[in-house]
Each structure stands twice: as structure tokens, then as C-alpha cells.
C-alpha positions in Angstrom: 209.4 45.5 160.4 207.7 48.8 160.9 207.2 50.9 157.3 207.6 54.9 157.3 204.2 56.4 157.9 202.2 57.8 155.3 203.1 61.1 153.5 202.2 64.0 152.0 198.5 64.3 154.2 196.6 66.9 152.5 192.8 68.5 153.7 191.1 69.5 151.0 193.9 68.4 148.4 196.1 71.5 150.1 198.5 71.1 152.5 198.2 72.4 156.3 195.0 74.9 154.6 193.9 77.7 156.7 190.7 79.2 156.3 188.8 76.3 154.6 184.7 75.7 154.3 183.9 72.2 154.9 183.3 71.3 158.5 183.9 68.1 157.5 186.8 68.3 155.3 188.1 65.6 153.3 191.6 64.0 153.9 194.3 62.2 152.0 197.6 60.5 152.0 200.4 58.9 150.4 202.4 55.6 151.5 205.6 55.7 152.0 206.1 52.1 151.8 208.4 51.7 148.4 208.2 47.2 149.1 206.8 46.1 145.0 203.0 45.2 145.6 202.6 46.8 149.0 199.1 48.2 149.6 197.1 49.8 152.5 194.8 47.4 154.0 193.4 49.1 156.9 194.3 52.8 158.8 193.7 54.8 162.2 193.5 58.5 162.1 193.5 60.7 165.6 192.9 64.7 165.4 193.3 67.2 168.3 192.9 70.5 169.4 196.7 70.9 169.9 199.9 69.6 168.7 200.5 68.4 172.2 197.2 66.4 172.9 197.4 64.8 169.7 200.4 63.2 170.9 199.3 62.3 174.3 195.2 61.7 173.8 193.3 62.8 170.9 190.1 64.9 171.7 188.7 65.9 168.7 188.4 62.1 166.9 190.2 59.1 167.0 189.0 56.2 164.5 190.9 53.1 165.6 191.8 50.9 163.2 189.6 51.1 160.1 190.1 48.0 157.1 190.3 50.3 154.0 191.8 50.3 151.4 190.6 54.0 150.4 193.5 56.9 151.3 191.9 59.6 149.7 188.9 61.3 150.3 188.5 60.3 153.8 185.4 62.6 155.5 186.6 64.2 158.8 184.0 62.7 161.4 184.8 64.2 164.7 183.6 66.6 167.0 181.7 69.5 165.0 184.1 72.0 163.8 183.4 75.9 164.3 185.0 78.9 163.3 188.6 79.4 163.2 188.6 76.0 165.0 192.7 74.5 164.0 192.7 70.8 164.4 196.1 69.0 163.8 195.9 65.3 162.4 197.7 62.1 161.5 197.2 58.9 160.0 198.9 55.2 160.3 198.3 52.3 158.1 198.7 48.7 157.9 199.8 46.5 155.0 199.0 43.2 153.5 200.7 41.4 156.0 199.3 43.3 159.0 202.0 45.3 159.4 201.3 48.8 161.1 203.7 51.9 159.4 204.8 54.4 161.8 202.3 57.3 162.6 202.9 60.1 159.8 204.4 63.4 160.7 201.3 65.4 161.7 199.9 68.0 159.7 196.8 70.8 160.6 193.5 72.4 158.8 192.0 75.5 160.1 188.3 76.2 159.4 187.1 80.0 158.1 184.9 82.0 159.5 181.4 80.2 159.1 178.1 81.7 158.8 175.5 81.3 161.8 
């Protein structure tokens, strides 16, 4: 049985912010699995440049499969991030019984203009 993917993916705690700071912003979700006791054992995350390549092949980072627990607070470890650089993201998780969840519906950052 394949579980919703996660919701709500914030950067930040905002949703899809633009103009942020960090270059290494810090993500979150919610699980979308309503089973009583279900709990996030492990996750992937994959970012991209585009909408399109994150479909196809991520280029900006692509974890794998990560055992975690943890769904908040999650450090953005990818390519360096530069000015006005948009990078569109999303997340899957597994359960207690290994099951993966569907990959969430994608969401995006944008980073500010940065000092040099």
C-alpha cells in the first residue's frame, strides 16, 4: 500500500518563500499518513533548478533514502545557492513497515539578493 506523500513542505517555516537569506535553508514537512501509530522512519529529498528537471533528474541535490526520523529542520545540502537562485523541492518518506509514501507535491524557495 503506497501512503499520500508528505504535506504542507515549508522553507524556512513559510511556504514557497521568495527572497529568503539562508543559503542553506531549513526544510519541513507533515505526513499525510492518518494509519494510528504511523511514524516516519526514513526520507529522500531531490531539488532542481526547474519544475521539469526535478521530475525527470534532480540537479541541484538528491539525498537518497536517509533513516530519520526528524521532518523538520532539515538543512538544505546541495549545490551552493546564489542570488535569486529558485530551486523547487520534494520529499518522500517511508514508514515503520518500510513502506515508501508517494513523492509530495513539489514546492519552491527563492534565495535574495546576497551580499559578495
Amino acid at each position: 500500500m503506497i501512503t499520500p506523500g508528505p504535506r504542507n513542505l515549508k522553507c524556512e517555516y513559510f511556504f514557497n518563500p521568495l527572497g529568503i537569506d539562508p543559503t542553506t535553508p531549513r526544510l519541513s514537512w507533515q505526513l499525510s499518513d492518518t494509519r494510528r501509530g504511523a511514524r516516519q522512519t526514513a526520507y529522500e529529498i531531490a531539488a532542481a533548478s526547474t519544475l521539469d528537471i526535478l521530475q525527470s533528474k534532480p540537479d541541484l541535490w538528491h539525498t537518497r533514502r536517509i533513516t530519520s526520523s526528524l521532518c523538520l529542520d532539515i538543512p538544505y545540502s546541495g549545490k551552493k545557492l546564489n542570488s535569486r537562485k529558485s530551486v523547487w523541492w520534494r520529499v518522500r518518506t517511508w514508514d515503520q513497515d518500510r513502506q515508501v509514501s508517494d513523492w509530495s507535491e513539489p514546492a519552491c524557495f527563492e534565495i535574495g539578493l546576497l551580499r559578495t
